[in-house]
C-alpha positions as a Markdown table, in Angstrom:
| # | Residue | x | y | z |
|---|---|---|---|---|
| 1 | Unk | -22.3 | 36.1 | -95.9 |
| 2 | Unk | -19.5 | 34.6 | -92.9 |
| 3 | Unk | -17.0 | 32.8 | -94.4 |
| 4 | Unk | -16.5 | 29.1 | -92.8 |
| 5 | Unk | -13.6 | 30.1 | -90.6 |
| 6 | Unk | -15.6 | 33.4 | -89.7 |
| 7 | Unk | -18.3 | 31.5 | -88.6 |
| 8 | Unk | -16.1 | 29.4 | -86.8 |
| 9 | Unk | -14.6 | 32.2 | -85.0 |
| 10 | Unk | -18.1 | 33.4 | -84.0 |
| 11 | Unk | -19.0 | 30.1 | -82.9 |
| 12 | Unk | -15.8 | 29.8 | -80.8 |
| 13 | Unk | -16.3 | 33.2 | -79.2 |
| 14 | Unk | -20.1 | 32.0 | -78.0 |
| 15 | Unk | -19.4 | 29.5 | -77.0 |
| 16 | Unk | -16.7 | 30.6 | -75.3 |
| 17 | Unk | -19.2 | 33.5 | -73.3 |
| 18 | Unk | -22.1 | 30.3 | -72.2 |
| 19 | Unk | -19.2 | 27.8 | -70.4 |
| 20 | Unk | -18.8 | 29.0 | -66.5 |
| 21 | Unk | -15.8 | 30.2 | -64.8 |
| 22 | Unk | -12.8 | 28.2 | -64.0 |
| 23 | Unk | -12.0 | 26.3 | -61.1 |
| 24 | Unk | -9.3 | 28.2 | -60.2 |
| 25 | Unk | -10.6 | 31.7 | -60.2 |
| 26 | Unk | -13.6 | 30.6 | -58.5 |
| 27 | Unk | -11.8 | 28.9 | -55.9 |
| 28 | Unk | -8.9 | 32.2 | -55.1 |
| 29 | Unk | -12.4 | 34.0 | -55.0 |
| 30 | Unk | -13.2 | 31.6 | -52.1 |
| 31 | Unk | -9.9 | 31.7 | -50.2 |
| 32 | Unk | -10.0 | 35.4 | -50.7 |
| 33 | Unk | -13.5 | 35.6 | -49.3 |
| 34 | Unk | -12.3 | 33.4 | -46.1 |
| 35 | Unk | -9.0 | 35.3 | -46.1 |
| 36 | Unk | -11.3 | 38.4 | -45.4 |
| 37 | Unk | -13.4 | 37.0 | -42.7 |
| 38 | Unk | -10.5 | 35.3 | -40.8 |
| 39 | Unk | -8.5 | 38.9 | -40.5 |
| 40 | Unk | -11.9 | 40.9 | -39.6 |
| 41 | Unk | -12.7 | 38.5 | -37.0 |
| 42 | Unk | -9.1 | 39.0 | -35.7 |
| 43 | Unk | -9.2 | 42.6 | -35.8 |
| 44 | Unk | -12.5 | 42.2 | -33.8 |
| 45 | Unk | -10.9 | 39.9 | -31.4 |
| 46 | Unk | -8.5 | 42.6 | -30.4 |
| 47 | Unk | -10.3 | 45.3 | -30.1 |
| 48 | Unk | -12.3 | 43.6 | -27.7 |
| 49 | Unk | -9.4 | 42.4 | -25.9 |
| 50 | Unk | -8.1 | 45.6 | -25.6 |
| 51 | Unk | -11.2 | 47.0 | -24.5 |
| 52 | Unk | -11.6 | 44.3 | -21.7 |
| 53 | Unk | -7.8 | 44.8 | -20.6 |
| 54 | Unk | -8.6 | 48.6 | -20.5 |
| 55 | Unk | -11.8 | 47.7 | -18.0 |
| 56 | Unk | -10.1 | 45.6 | -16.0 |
| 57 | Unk | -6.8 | 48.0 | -15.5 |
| 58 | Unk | -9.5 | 50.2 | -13.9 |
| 59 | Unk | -10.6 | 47.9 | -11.0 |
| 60 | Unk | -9.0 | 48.0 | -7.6 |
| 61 | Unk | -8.9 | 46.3 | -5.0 |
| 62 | Unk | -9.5 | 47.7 | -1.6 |
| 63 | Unk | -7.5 | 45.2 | 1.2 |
| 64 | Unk | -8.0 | 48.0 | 4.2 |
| 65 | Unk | -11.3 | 46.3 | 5.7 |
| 66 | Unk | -11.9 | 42.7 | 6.4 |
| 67 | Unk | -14.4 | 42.6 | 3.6 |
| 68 | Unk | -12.7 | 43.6 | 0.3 |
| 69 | Unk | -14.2 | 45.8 | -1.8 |
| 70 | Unk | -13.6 | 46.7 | -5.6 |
| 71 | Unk | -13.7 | 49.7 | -7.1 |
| 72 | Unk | -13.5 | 51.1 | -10.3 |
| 73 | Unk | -11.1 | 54.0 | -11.1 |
C-alpha cells in the first residue's frame, strides 16, 4: 500500500493530466495559426500580381490606324 504523500503525488499528477491547456499556449497556437494564413495569403497575393504584371507587359498597343487595336505579344 501508497504511503499518504505517495498517494498525494498520484493524485497531484491526475489531476494535473484532466485540467486543460493554458491560456497562453493556446493563445501563441492561435497567433501562430493567423501568422500562417496572413503570410500565405501574401505570398498568394504576389504571385498573382506578378502573374498579372507579366500579362499585361505583353499587350500592345497598335496607334497606326484610327481605330486602336491591342495585341498580345
Amino acid at each position: 500500500m501508497y504511503t499518504f504523500v505517495e498517494q498525494f503525488k498520484i493524485l497531484k499528477i491526475m489531476f494535473l493530466q484532466i485540467l486543460p491547456a493554458d491560456q497562453e499556449t493556446l493563445a501563441e497556437s492561435i497567433f501562430e495559426n493567423q501568422l500562417v494564413f496572413v503570410i500565405l495569403g501574401l505570398t498568394i497575393g504576389v504571385i498573382a500580381i506578378i502573374k498579372i504584371a507579366k500579362f499585361l507587359s505583353k499587350i500592345k498597343i497598335n496607334n497606326n490606324s484610327k481605330k486602336p487595336s491591342y495585341t498580345i505579344q
